[in-house]
C-alpha positions in Angstrom: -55.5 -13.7 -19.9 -56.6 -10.8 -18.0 -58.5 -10.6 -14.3 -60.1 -7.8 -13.3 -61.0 -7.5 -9.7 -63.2 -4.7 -8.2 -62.5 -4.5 -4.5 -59.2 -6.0 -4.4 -58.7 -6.1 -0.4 -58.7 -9.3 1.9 -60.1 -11.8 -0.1 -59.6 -10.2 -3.6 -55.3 -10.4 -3.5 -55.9 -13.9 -2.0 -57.6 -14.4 -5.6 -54.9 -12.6 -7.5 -51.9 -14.2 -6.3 -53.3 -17.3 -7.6 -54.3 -16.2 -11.0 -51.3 -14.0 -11.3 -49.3 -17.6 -10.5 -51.3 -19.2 -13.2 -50.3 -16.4 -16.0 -53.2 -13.9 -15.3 -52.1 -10.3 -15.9 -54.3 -8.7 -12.7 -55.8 -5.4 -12.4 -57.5 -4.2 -9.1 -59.4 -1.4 -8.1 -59.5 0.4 -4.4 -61.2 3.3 -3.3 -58.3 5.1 -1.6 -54.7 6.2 -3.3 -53.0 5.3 -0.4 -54.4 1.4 -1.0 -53.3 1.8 -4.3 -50.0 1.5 -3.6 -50.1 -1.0 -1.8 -52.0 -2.9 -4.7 -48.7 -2.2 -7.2 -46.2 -3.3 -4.1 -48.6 -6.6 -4.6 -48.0 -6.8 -8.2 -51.2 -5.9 -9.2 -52.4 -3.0 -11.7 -54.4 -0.5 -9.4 -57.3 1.7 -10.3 -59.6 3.7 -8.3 -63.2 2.7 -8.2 -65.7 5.1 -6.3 -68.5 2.0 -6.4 -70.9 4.3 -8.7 -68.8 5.4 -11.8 -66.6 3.6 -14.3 -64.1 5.6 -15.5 -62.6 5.9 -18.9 -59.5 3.9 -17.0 -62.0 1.0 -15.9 -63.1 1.0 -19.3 -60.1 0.3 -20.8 -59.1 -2.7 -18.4 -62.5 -3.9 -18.9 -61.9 -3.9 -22.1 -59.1 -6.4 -21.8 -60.6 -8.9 -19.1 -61.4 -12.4 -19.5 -62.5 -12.8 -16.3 -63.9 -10.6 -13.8 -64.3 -11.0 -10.1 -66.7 -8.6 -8.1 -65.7 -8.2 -4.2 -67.4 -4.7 -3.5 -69.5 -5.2 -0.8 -73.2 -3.3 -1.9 -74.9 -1.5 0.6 -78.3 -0.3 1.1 -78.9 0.7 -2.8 -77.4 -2.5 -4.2 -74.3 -3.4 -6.3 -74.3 -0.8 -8.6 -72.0 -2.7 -11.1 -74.6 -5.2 -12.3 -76.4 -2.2 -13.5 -73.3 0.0 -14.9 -72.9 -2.9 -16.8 -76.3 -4.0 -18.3 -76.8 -4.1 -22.0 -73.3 -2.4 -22.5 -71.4 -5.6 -21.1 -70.5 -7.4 -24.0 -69.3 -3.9 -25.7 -67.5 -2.6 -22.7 -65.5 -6.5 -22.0 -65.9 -8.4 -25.3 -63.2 -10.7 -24.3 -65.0 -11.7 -21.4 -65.8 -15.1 -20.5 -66.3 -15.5 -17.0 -67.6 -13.6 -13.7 -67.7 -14.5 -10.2 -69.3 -12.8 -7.2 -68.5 -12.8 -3.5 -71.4 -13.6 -1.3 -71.7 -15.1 1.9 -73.2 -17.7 4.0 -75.3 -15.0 5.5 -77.6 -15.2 3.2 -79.2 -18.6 5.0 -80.3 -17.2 8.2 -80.4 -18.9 10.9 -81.3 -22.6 10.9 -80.6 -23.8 14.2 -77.6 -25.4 13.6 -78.6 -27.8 10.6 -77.0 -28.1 7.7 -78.2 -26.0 5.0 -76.7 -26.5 1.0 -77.0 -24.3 -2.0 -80.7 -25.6 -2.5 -81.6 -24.2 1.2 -83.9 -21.8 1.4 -82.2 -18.4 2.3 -84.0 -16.6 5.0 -81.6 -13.3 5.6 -82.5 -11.7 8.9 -79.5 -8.6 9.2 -79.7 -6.1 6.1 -76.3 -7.3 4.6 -77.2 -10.8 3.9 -80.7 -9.5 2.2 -78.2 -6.9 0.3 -75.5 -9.8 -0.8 -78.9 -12.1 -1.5 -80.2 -9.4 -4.1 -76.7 -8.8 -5.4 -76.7 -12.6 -6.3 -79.5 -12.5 -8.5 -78.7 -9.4 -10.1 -75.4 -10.7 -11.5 -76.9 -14.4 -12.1 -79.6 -12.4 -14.1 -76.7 -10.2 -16.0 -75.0 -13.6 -16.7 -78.0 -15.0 -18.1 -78.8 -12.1 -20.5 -75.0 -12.4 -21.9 -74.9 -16.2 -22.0 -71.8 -15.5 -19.6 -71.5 -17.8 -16.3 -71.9 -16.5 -13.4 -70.0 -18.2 -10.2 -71.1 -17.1 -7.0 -69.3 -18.0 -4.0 -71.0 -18.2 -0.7 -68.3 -17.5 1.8 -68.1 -18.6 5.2 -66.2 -16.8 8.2 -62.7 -15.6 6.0 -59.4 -15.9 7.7 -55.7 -16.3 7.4 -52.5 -14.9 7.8 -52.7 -11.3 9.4 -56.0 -11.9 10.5 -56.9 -14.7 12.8 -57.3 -15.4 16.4 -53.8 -15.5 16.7 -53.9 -11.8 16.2 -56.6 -11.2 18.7 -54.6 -13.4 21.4 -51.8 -11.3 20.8 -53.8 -8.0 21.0 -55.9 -8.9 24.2 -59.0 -8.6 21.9 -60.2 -12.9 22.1 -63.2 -13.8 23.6 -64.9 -16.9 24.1 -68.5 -16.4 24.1 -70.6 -19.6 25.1 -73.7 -19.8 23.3 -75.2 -22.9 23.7 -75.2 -25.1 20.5 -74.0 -22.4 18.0 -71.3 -23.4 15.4 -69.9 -21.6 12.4 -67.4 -23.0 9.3 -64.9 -20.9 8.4 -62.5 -20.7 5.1 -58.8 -20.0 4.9 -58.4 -17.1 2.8 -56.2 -18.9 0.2 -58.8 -21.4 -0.7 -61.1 -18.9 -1.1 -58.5 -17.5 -4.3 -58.0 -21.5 -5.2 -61.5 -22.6 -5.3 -62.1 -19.1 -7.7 -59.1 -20.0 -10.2 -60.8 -23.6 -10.0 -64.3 -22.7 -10.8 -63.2 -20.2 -13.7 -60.5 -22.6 -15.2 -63.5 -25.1 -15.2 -65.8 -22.0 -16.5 -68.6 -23.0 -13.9 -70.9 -20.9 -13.2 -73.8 -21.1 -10.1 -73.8 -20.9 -6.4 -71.0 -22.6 -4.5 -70.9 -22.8 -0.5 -67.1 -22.3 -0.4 -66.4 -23.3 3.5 -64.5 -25.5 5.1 -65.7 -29.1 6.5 -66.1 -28.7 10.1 -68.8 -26.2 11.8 -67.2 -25.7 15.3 -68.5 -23.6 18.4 -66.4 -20.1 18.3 -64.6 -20.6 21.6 -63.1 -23.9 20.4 -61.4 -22.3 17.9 -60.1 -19.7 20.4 -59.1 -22.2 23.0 -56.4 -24.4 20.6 -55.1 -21.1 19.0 -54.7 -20.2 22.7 -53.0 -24.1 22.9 -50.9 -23.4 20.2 -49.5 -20.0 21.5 -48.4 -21.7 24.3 -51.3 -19.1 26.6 -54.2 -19.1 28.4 -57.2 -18.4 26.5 -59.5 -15.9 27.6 -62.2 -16.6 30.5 -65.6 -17.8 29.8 -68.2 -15.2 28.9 -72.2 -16.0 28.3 -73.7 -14.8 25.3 -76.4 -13.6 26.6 -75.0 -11.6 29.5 -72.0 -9.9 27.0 -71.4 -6.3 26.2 -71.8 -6.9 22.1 -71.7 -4.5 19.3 -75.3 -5.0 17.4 -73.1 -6.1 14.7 -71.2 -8.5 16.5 -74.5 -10.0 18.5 -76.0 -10.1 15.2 -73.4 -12.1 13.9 -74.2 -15.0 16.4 -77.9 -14.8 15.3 -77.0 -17.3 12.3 -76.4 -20.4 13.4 -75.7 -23.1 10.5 -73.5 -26.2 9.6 -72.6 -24.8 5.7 -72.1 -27.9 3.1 -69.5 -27.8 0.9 -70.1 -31.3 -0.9 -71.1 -29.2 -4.3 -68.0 -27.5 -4.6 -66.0 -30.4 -4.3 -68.5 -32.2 -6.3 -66.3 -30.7 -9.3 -63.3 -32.0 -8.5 -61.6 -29.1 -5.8 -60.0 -30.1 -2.6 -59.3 -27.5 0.3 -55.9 -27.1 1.2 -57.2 -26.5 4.6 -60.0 -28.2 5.4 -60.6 -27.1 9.0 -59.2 -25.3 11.4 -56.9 -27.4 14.1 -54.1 -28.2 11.0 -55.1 -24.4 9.4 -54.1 -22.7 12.6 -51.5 -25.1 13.2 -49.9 -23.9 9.7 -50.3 -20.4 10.9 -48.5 -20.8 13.8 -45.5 -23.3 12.4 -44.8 -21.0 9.4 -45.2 -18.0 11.5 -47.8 -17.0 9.0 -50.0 -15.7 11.1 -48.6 -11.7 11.5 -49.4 -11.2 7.9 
């Protein structure tokens, strides 16, 4: 069995480690050498991918896959993969059998803090969730025309070891913005490779809210990391009076409690399903450098 993963960073060698530990040969692609080499260090094959072109290399581990996992985030253009693809995919990966794409809970909008399920409406207002949302179709489409599922997983706020708020403690970077009545989910970056391996040993296909069970306001999570060091957490700031980024103001324009009843509908369980015992594993293990 063979994974191919385009866009092998965070998430994506979260997702190889646990196919590569069920007997998954893994090939990965990066844009950069110098992440290349860092992709073999991880055990997995690396190839370059530019995002536009496959090359006769990507053709050849295409060739091999039986499953296929697309992590590149598209920009303003679109994903250009469902396209490279198109009629050619059953010649180019004839042993294929399975594809999943990385979305995100973006893709909602903002619902003013209720709960919102893969049947909710989704109501993008920043680009990149209207980007992801055409990306979705266009590789449930692709599936469709192949009779291949499709798996699309609807990520919440990613973390884990290396990047957390541990980190940000440690760097002097926290904040705890106050935003009246916003909440988030979150996922630990390993369930987000568990709850992949699950859906493709199970050959599911669809959208999947993969998240974990609690929504929490952003400066709890801040405060018990904060707790847990042993520190003082960061002072108080309003929202509405902060010096923000557009991006990072932008990101507090969604406000959503994300379901994940459908995904464990089929039978998966979240190694960590919120974040008080997830950062408290961090921190025992000493995890949470990476």
């Amino acid at each position: 069995m063979n994974l191919m993963i385009f866009g092998a960073g965070y998430s994506g060698k979260a997702i190889a480690r646990e196919f590569a530990g069920a007997g998954f040969a893994v090939t990965g692609t990066t844009r950069s050498p110098e992440k290349a080499a860092a992709l073999k260090q991880a055990g997995i094959a690396p190839l370059l991918y530019d995002g536009q072109t496959l090359t006769p290399d990507l053709e050849q581990a295409l060739a091999a896959a039986t499953h296929l996992v697309q992590s590149v985030s598209p920009g303003p253009e679109g994903d250009a993969l469902p396209g490279l693809l198109g009629d050619d995919l059953r010649r180019l990966a004839p042993r294929l059998t399975w594809i999943a794409y990385l979305s995100t809970v973006g893709v909602y909008g903002d619902h003013g803090g209720g709960w919102v399920t893969e049947e909710t409406e989704c109501r993008p207002e920043a680009a990149r969730g209207a980007e992801r949302l055409v990306a979705e179709r266009d590789w449930l489409a692709l599936g469709a025309r192949h009779g291949l599922p499709v798996g699309v997983l609807r990520l919440s706020g990613i973390y884990g070891p290396g990047r957390n708020t541990f980190v940000n403690l440690a760097q002097g970077t926290a904040r705890r913005l106050i935003k009246p009545g916003q909440v988030f989910n979150r996922i630990r970056v390993e369930d987000i490779g568990r709850a992949t391996l699950h859906l493709a040993s199970a050959g599911l296909g669809g959208i999947y809210n993969v998240t974990d069970d609690e929504p929490a306001p952003p400066q709890d999570v801040v405060t018990e990391a904060a707790r847990l060091m042993g520190v003082a957490p960061p002072p108080e700031q309003d929202f509405a009076t902060a010096e923000l980024s557009p991006m990072a103001r932008s990101f507090y324009g969604k406000n959503q409690r994300v379901s994940n009843a459908k995904l464990k509908a089929t039978g998966f369980s979240f190694a960590f399903p919120e974040y008080r015992a997830s950062l408290a594993d961090l921190w025992r293990n000493e995890r949470w450098k990476g």
